[in-house]
C-alpha positions as CSV (number, residue, x, y, z in Angstrom):
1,X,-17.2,-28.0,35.1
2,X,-14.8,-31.2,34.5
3,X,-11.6,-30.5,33.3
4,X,-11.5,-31.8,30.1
5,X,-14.9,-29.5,29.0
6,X,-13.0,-26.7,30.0
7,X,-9.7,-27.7,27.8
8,X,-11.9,-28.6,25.2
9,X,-13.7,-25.2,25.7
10,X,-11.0,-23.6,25.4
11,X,-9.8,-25.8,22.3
12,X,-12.5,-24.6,20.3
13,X,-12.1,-21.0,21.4
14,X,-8.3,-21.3,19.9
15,X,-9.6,-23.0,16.9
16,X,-12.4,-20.4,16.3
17,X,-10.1,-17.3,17.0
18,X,-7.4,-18.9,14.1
19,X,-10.3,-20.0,11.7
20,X,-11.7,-16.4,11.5
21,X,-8.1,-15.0,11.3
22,X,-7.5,-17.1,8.2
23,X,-10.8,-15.9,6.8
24,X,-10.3,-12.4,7.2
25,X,-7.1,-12.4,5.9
26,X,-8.4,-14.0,2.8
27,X,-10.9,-11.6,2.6
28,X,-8.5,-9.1,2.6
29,X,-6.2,-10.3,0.2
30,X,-9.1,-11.0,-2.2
31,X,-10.5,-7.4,-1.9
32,X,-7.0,-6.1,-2.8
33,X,-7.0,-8.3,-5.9
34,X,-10.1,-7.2,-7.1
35,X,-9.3,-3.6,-6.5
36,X,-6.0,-4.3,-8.6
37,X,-8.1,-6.2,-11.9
38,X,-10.0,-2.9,-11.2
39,X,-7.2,-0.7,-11.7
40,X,-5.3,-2.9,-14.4
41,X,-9.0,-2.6,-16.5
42,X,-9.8,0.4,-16.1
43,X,-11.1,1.6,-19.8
44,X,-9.2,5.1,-19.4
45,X,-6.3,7.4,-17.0
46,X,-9.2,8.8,-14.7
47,X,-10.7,5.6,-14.3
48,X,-7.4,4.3,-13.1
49,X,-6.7,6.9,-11.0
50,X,-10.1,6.0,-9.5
51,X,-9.7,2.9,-8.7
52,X,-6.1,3.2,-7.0
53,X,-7.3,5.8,-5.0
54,X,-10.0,3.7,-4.1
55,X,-7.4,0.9,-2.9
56,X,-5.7,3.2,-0.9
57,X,-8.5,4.6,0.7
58,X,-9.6,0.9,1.2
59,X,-5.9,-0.1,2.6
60,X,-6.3,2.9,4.9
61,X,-9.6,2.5,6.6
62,X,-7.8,-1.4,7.7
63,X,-5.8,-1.5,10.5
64,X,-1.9,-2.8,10.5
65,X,-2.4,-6.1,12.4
66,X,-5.2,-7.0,9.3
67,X,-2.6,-6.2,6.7
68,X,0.7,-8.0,8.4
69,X,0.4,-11.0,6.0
70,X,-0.8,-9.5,2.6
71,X,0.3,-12.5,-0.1
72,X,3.5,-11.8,-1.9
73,X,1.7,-12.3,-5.3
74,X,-0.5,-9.3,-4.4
75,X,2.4,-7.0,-2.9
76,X,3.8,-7.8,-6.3
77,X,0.9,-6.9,-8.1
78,X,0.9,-3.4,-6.9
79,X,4.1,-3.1,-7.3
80,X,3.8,-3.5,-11.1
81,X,1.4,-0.7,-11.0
82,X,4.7,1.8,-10.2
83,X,5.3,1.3,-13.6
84,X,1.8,3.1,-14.4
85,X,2.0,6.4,-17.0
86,X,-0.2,8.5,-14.7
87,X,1.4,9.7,-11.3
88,X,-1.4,10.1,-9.5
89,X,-2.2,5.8,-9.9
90,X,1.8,5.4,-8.8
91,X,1.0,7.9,-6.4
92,X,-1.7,5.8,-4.8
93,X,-0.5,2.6,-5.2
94,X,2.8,3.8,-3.3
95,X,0.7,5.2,-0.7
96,X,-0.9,1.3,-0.2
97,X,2.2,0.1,-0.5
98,X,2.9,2.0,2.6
99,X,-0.2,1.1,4.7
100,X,0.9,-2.4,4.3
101,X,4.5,-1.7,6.0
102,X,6.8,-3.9,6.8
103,X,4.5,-6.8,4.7
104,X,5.4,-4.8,1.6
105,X,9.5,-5.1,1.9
106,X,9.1,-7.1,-1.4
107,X,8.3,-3.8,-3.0
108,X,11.1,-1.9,-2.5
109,X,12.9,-2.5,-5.7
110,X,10.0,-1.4,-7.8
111,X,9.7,1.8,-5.0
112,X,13.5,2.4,-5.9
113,X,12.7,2.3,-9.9
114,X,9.5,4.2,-9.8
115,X,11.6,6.8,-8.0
116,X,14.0,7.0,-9.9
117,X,11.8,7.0,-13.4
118,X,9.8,10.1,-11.6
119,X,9.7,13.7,-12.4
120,X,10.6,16.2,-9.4
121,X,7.3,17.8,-8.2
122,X,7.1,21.1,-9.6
123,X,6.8,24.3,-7.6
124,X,4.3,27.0,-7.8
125,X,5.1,30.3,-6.7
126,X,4.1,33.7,-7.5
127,X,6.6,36.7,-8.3
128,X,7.6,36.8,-4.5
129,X,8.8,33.4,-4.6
130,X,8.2,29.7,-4.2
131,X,4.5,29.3,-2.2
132,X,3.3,25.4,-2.9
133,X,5.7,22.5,-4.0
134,X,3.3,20.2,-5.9
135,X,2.5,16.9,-4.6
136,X,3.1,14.0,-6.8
137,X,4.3,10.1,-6.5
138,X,7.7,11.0,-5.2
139,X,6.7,12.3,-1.8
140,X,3.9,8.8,-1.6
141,X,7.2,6.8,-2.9
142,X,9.5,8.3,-0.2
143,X,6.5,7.9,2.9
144,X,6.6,4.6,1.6
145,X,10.1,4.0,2.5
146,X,9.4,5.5,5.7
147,X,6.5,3.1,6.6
148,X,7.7,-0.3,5.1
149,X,11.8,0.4,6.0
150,X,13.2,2.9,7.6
151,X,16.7,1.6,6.7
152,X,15.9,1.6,3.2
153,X,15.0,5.2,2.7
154,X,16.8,6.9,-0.1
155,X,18.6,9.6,0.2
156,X,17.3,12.1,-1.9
157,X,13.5,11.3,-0.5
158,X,15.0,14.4,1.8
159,X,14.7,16.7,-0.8
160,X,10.6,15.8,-0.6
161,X,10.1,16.4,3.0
């Protein structure tokens, strides 16, 4: 084979493996803002709940090198959704917040607030003493932390491990 069908060859190859990089990661970002208009529509609480536990079972079933370059505009659009009333959608939406890592650093203000603003999980014990600590969005905010900065983990996420 010539030279120049080989360079060529492997021209196309390059282009090919970049084209359907830039596809998938449109795909990807797309898919993440429709679960989000899904979630932000959502006609009531369980419905919401849902649908973020539906993105994060979504984010989770991708694998990290997929989600490296998530858009800013849709790391911010979950971020809003810390704000949510129910824990259980703040506590989804942290946990994709956390499968997107490092690519979610843009986040951590609104994982900061959302701590903050939340309720201590609650324990459950019986007359012998504590037996279950409940789960809730604190302990998804604080694995968060862990998976997008370790640097920036809060000092009271401790308390949730």
């Amino acid at each position: 084979m010539p030279r120049y069908l080989l360079l060529l060859s492997v021209a196309l190859i390059a282009a090919s493996a970049s084209f359907n990089a830039a596809t998938s990661q449109t795909t990807i970002d797309a898919e993440i803002a429709s679960r989000l208009a899904k979630i932000e529509n959502a006609p009531s609480a369980d419905a919401r709940i849902e649908w973020a536990a539906h993105l994060a079972e979504y984010l989770a079933s991708r694998g990290p090198v997929e989600l490296n370059n998530v858009d800013p505009p849709i790391v911010d659009d979950m971020a809003q959704l810390l704000s949510d009333s129910e824990d259980w959608v703040r506590f989804y939406i942290a946990a994709s917040l956390g499968f997107l890592g490092p690519s979610a650093r843009r986040a951590i203000p609104a994982l900061e607030r959302a701590l903050e603003q939340g309720q201590s999980p609650a324990d459950f014990s019986t007359g012998g003493g504590t037996i279950l600590r409940a789960l809730g969005s604190a302990q998804a905010i604080c694995a968060a932390f862990e998976k997008i900065d370790l640097n920036r983990v809060p000092g009271n996420c401790r308390s949730y491990r």
